[in-house]
MARNU-342322 format. One record per residue: residue in one letter; x, y, z of N, C-alpha, C in turn; residue number from 1. Coordinates in pm, 1 decimal. Each point is the difference from the previous one (the first is absolute). Example, Ala and Ser with C-alpha at 12.3 -4.5 7.8 and 13.67 -1.06 7.14 Angstrom:
+------+----------+----------+----------+----------+----------+----------+----------+----------+----------+-----+
| code |      n.X |      n.Y |      n.Z |     ca.X |     ca.Y |     ca.Z |      c.X |      c.Y |      c.Z | pos |
+------+----------+----------+----------+----------+----------+----------+----------+----------+----------+-----+
|    a |   1319.0 |   -569.0 |    780.0 |    -89.0 |    119.0 |      0.0 |     90.0 |    120.0 |      0.0 |   1 |
|    s |    -35.0 |    105.0 |    -72.0 |     82.0 |    119.0 |      6.0 |    -77.0 |    109.0 |     73.0 |   2 |
+------+----------+----------+----------+----------+----------+----------+----------+----------+----------+-----+
REM end
This chain:
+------+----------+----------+----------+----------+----------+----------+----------+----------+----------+-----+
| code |      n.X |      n.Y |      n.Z |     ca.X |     ca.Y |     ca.Z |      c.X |      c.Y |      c.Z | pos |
+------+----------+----------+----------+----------+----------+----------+----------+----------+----------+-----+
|    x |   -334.8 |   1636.0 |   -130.3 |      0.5 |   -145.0 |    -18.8 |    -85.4 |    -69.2 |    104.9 |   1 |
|    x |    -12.3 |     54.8 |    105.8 |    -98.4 |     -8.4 |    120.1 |   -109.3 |    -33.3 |    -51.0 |   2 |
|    x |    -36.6 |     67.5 |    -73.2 |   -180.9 |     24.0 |    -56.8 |     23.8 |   -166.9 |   -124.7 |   3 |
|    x |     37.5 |    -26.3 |    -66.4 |     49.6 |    -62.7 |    -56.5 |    -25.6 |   -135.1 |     77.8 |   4 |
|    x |     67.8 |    -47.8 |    102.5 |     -4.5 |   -105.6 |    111.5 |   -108.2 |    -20.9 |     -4.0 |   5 |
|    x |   -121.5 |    124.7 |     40.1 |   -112.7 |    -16.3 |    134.3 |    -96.2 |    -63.4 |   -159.9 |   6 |
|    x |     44.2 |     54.7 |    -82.2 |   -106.1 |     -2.2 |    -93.9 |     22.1 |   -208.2 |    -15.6 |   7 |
|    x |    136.6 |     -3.7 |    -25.4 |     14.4 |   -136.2 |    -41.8 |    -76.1 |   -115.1 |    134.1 |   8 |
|    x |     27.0 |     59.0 |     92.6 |    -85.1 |    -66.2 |    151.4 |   -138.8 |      3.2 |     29.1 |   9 |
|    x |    -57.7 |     67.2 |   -124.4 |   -156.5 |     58.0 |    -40.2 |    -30.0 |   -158.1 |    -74.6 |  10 |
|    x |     90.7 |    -10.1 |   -110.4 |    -29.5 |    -86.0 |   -109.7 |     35.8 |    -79.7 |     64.5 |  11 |
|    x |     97.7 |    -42.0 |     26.3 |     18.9 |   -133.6 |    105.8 |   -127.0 |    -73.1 |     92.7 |  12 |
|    x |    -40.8 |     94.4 |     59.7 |   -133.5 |    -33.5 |    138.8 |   -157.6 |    -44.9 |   -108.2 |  13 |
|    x |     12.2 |     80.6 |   -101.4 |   -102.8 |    -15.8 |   -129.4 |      6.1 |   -131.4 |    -85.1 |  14 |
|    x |     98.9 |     -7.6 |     11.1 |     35.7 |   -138.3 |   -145.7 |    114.7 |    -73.4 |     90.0 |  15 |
|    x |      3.6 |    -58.4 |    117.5 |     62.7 |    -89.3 |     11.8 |     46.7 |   -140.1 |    -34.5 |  16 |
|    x |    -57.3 |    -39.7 |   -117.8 |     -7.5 |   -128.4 |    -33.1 |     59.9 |     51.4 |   -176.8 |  17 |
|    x |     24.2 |     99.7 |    -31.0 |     21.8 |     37.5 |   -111.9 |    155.2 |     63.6 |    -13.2 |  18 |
|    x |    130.6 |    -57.5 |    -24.1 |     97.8 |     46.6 |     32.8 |     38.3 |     97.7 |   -135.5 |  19 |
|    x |    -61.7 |    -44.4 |   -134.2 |     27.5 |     25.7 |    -86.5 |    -67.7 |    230.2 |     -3.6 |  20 |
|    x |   -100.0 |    -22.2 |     64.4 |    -52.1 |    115.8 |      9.2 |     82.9 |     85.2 |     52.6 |  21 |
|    x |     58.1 |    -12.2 |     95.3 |     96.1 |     16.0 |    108.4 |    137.8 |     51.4 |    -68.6 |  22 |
|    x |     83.5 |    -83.1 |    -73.2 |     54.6 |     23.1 |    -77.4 |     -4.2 |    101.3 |   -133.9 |  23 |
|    x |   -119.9 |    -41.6 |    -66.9 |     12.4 |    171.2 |    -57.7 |     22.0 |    131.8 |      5.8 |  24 |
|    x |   -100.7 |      3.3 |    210.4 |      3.5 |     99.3 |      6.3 |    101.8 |     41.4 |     52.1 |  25 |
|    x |     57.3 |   -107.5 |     10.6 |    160.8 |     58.9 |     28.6 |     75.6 |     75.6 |    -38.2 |  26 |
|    x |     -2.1 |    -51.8 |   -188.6 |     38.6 |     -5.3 |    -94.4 |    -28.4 |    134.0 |    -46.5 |  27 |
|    x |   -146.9 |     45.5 |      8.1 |    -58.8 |    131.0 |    -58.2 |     86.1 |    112.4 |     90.4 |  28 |
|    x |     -7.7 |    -20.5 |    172.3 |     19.4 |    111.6 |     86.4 |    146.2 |     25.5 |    -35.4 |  29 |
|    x |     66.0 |   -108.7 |    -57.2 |    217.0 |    -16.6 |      5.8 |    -24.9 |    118.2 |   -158.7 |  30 |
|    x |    -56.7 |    -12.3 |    -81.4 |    -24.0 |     70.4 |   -138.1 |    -50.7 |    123.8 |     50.3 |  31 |
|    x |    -47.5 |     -4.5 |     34.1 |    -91.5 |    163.2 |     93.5 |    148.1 |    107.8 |     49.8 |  32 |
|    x |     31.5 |   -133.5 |    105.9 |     91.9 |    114.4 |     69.5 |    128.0 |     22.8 |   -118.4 |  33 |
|    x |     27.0 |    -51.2 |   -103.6 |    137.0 |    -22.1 |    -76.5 |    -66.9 |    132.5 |    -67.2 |  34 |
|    x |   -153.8 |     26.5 |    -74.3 |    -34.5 |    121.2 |    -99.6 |     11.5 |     93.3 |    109.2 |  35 |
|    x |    -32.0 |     -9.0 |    121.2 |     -0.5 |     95.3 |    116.5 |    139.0 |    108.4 |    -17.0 |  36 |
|    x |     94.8 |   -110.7 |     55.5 |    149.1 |     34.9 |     -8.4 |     36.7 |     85.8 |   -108.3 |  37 |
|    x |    -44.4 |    -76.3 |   -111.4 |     56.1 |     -9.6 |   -117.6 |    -27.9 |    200.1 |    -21.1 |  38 |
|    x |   -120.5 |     44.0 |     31.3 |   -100.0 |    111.5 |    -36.7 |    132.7 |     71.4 |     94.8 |  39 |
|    x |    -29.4 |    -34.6 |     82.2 |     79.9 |    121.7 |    113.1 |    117.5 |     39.9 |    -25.3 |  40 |
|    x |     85.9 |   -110.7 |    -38.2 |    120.8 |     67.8 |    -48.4 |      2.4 |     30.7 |   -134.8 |  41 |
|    x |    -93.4 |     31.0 |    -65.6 |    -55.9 |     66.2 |   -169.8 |     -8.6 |    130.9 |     64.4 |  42 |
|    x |    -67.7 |     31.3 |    115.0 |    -61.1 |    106.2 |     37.6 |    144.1 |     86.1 |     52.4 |  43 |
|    x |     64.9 |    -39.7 |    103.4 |    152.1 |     36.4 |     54.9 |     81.0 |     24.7 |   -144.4 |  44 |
|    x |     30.5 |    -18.8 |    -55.4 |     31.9 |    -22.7 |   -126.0 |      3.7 |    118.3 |   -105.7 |  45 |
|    x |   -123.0 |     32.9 |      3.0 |    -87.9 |    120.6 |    -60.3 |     24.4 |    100.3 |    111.4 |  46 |
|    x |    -42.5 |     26.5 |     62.9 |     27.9 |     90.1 |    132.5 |    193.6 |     32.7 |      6.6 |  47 |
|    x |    125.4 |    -97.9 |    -58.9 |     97.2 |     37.8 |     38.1 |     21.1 |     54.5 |   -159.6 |  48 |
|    x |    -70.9 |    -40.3 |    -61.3 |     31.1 |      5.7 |   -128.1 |    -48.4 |    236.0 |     -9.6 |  49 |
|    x |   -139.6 |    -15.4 |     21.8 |    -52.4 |    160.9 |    -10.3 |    125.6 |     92.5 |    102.1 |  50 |
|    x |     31.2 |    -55.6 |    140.6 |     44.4 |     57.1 |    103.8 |    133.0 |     44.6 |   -114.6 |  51 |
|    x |    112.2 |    -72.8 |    -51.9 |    108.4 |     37.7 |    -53.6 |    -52.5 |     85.6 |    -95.9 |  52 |
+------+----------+----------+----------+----------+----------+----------+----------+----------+----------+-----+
REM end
């Protein structure tokens, strides 16, 4: 989520006058990390699923 921040403090220093930009990419990185999550415990999942 670190990487996430620095990136949003990227766009921030770039488009300061643009909050709306800002906000998307908010929006995109919060969707990112949710398919992120979402994958990993698909993956744990599958892995407890073969292990039994």
């Amino acid at each position: 989520m670190l990487l996430g921040f620095s990136l949003l403090c990227l766009v921030e220093k770039h488009f300061p006058s643009s909050r709306v930009s800002f906000l998307s990419v908010q929006e995109e990185l919060m969707y990112l990390q949710l398919a992120v999550h979402t994958h990993f415990l698909y993956q744990q999942k599958k892995v407890l699923l073969c292990s039994v």
